[in-house]
Each structure stands twice: as C-alpha cells, then as structure tokens.
C-alpha positions in Angstrom: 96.0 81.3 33.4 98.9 80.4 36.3 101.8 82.0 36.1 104.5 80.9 37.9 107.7 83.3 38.6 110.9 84.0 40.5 109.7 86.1 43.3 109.4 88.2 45.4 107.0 90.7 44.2 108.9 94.0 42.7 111.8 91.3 41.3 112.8 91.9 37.8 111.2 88.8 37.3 107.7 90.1 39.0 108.0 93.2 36.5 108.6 90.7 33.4 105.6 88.1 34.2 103.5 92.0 35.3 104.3 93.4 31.4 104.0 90.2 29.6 100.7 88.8 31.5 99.1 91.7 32.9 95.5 90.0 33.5 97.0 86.4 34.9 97.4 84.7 38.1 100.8 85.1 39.2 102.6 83.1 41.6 106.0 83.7 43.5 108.2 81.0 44.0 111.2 81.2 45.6 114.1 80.0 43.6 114.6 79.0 39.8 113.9 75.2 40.2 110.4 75.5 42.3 109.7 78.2 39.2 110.2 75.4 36.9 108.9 72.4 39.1 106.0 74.4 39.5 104.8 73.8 35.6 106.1 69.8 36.0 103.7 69.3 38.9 100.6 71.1 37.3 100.3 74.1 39.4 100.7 76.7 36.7 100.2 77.2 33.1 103.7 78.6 32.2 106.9 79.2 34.3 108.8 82.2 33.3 112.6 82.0 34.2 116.2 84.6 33.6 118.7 82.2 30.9 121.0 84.8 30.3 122.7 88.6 31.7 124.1 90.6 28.9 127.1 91.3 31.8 126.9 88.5 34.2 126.5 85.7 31.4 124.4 82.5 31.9 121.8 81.6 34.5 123.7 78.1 35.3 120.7 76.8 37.7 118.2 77.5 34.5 120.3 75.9 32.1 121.4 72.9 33.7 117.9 72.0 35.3 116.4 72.3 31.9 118.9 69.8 29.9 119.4 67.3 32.6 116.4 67.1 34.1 113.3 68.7 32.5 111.5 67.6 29.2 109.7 71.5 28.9 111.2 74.0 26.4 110.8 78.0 25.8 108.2 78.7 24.2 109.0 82.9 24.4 111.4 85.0 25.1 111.2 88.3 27.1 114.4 90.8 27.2 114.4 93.0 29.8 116.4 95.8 30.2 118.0 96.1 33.7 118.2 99.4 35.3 119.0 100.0 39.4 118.1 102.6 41.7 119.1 103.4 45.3 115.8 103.6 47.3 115.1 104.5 50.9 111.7 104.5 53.1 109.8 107.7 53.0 111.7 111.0 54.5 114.6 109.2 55.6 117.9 110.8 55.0 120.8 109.4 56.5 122.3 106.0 55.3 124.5 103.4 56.9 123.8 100.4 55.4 122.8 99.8 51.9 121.4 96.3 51.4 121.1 94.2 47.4 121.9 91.4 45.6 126.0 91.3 44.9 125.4 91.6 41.5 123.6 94.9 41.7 126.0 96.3 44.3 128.9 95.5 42.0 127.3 97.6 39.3 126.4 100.3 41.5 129.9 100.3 43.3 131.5 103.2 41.2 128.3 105.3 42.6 128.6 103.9 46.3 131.9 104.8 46.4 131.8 108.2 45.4 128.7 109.2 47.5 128.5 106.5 50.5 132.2 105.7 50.6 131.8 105.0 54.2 128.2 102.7 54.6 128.2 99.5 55.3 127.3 96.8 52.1 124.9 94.3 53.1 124.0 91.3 50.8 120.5 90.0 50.2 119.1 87.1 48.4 117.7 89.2 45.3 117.0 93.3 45.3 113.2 92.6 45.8 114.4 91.0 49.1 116.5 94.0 49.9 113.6 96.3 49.1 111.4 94.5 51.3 113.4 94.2 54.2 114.6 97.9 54.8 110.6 99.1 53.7 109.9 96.2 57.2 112.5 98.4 59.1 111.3 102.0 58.6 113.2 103.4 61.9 116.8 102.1 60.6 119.1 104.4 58.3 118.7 101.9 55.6 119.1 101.9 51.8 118.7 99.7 49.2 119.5 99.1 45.5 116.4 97.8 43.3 114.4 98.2 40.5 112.1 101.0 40.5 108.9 98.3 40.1 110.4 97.2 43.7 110.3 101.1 45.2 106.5 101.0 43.6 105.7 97.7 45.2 107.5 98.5 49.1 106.0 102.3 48.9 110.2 103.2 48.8 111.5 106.8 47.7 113.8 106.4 45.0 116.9 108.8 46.3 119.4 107.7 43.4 118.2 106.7 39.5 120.1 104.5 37.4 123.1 104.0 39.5 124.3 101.1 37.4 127.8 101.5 35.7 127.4 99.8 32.7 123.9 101.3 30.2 124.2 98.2 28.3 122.3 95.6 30.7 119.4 93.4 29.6 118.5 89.8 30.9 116.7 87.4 28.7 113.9 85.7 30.5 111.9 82.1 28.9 108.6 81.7 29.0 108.2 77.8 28.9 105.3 75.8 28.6 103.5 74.0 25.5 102.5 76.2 22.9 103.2 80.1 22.8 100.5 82.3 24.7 99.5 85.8 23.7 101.8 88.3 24.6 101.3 92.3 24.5 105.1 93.0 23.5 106.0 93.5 19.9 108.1 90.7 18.8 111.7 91.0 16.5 112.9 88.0 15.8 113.1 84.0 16.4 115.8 81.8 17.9 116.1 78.3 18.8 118.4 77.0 21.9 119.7 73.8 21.1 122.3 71.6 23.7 124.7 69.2 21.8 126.1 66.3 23.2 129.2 65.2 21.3 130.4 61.7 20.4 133.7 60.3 22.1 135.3 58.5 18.7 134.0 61.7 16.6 137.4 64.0 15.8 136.7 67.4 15.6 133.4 66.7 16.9 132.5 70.3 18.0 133.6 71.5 14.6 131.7 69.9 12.6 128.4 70.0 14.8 128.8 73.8 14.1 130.0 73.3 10.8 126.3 71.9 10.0 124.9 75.6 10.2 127.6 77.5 8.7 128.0 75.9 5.4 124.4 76.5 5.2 124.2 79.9 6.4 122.4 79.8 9.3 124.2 82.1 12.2 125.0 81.3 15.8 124.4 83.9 18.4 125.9 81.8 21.1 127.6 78.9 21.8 128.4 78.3 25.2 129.7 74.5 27.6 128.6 73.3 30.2 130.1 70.3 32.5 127.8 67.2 31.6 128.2 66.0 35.1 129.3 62.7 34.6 133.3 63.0 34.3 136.0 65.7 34.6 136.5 67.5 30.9 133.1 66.2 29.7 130.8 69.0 28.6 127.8 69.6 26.6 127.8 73.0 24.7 124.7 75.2 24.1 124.5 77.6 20.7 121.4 79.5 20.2 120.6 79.6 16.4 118.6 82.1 14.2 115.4 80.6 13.6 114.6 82.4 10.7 115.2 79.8 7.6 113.6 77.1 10.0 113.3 74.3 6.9 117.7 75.1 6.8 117.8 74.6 10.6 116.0 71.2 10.0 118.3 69.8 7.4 121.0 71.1 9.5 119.3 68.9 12.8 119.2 66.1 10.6 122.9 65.9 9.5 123.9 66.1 13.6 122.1 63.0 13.7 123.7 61.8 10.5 127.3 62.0 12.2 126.3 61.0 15.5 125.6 64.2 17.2 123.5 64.3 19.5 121.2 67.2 20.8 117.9 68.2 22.8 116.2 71.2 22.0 115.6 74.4 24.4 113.1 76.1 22.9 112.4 77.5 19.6 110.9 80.7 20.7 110.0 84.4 19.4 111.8 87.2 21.2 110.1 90.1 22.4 111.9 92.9 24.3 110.4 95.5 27.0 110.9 98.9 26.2 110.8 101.0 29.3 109.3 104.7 29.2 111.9 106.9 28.0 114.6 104.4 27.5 114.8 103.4 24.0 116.9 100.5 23.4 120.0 101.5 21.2 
C-alpha cells in the first residue's frame, strides 16, 4: 500500500504513518491539502492527516477541505502524544539561534527563557523543517526544537528532553480512505465526526440537532463551528459522537433529517492511540 503523509520525514506526522504502517510505501507531501488530494487523484491508498491539538484546537485547513470540498471520510484514528526536544548537530555547544514551528517554540518558551534567554527565535514551516535545516548547516551555532523521531532521522544530539510546558499534549491524526486497514495499535473506542448544516426558518435549530442525541443518550465529545463560507454569521458546526450504540446514532441521523437538518459525515472511525516507551498515557 501508498501512504500518503504530511512531510517532511521525522514530522509527527512521519512518526504516526512510521508506527501505524510500518511495512508501506510512504509518501511526503508538503501541506495538508496535497496529503488529501493525493488519495482524490489515485496516487495513494490512504492519506493520513492532524484534525485536532489537545492545546492548539482544530486543524482548520483539515476540516474545512474535507466538508466543502472532499467526498472521503476517516476511516481511523491515530492519537499521538506530542512531546518536544531541543536538538543540536553532533558536538556542538554553543547556541544563537534556535529554529521550530511557532507552536512548538510557544510551548517550549518557559524553557528558552530560563536557559537561552538571549538566542535568537527563528520560525520554520514545521519542526521536521527546522531539524533538517540546522543538521544542512553543521558549522552554525544552531538549535532546534523537534520530535525526537526528527533528531533520529537528521543524525541530531538531543541537548534538552521534553522541553514542552504543558504534559498534556496529544494530536489526533485521520486515516482516510475506503474501508479500515490493519493497524498494529490497540484500539479503545469508536467515534463518528458528523458536520451539521442548519435550516434558516428552524428556531433553536442547533438545539434541537443536539437534542437528537441527548434524549437518547448518546454523548458528544465535541461540538465545534465553522464559517460555511457563503455569508457573514453563517456556520456549520462539527460534534464528534460516541459510536458505541451505533443503531441509537442512526435513529438519531434519521430524526436530523426529519426536522430538516442537514449533515455530511466525517468518518465513523476506531481510535487507537500511540503509547511512547516510558510514557504512559494518564
């Protein structure tokens, strides 16, 4: 099998794709639409994407490509927990520029400033990219913040272990495609993504679309809007639901059709999560 992924090689997403598929093709592709395009056109067998940062929040360029433009759902999910490290090329020991992504610089500030208070931040396109680039300029006083799997990759020294401020970081990754492929990860629940679209004359509209699964007991993990890109103040609204009674979720479906409620489905999808060595997830 193809597997197509947000690259470059060491990426979170490179690590992900490595644990989940460890004997397929993989392909890097260099942002989250080509990723997706890249199943649409017949290149690859799956495309695995991030949805979600427990701290950050949503993946916006995921979410929006997938309801207004793509007919392919999540078939999987993959949680991976996200830990940084400050890395430097072999032997060197001074730093005056550390390079990342802003995202991991922000949660390794609190670090930076109490032991490089004085280097220069540089941003990057992703912490692979940073990885890459200061291991490509071995004679500069460079650092960088990445995953480990990027140090391993770049043949980096990791200086500084979990620098990241918050312990509590995971990002959610979908594995879409057709029909669910094996995966080596044990598995813990199911969920299904679903994004409503409400009715202009329907009062209360959004109550009552919820409404459907909570009089029956189902629970919603999230619900979340997003601008429907066709007026100011219009949205569409995203809830991921517990797939566990699935015949209740499908009597609740049919009544959101029954009041006018429309809705396209996301995925319906088992969730498996990574368990790094020595970092059980509490």
């Amino acid at each position: 099998m193809k597997i197509a992924y947000l690259g470059p090689k060491g990426s979170f997403s490179h690590h992900v794709v490595k644990t989940a598929f460890p004997d397929e093709d993989l392909l890097a592709f260099a942002n989250i639409t080509d990723v997706i395009k890249a199943y649409e056109n017949g290149l690859v067998d799956y495309s695995v994407v991030p949805v979600e940062n427990s701290i950050e929040g949503s993946v916006h360029e995921t979410l929006d490509y997938l309801f207004h433009q793509a007919s392919i759902q999540a078939v999987a999910e993959i949680v991976q927990p996200i830990h940084q490290q400050l890395m430097v090329v072999q032997g060197q020991s001074k730093i005056e520029k550390i390079f990342s992504h802003p995202q991991a610089l922000a949660q390794g500030k609190k670090y930076i400033d109490d032991f490089y208070p004085n280097v220069k931040i540089e941003i990057t396109a992703s912490t692979a990219y940073a990885a890459r680039f200061i291991s490509e300029h071995p004679e500069q006083p460079y650092a960088a913040i990445a995953p480990k799997s990027s140090a391993m990759e770049y043949g980096l020294e990791v200086i500084a272990e979990d620098i990241q401020e918050m312990e509590a970081n995971y990002t959610r990754f979908w594995v879409l495609g057709t029909n669910l492929p094996p995966i080596p990860l044990k598995t813990e629940t199911e969920k299904m993504t679903l994004a409503l679209t409400l009715p202009d004359n329907l009062p209360g509209a959004l109550y009552k679309g919820l409404s459907t699964f909570s009089w029956r007991g189902i629970n919603l993990t999230k619900i979340e809007s997003r601008p429907l890109k066709t007026a100011l103040g219009e949205y569409f609204f995203i809830i991921d639901v517990e797939f566990t009674e699935k015949e209740l979720v499908h009597f609740a479906r049919k009544e959101l059709e029954a009041i006018g409620i429309g809705y396209k489905i996301l995925g319906s999808y088992p969730i498996y999560t990574i368990v790094e060595k020595g970092k059980e997830r509490r």
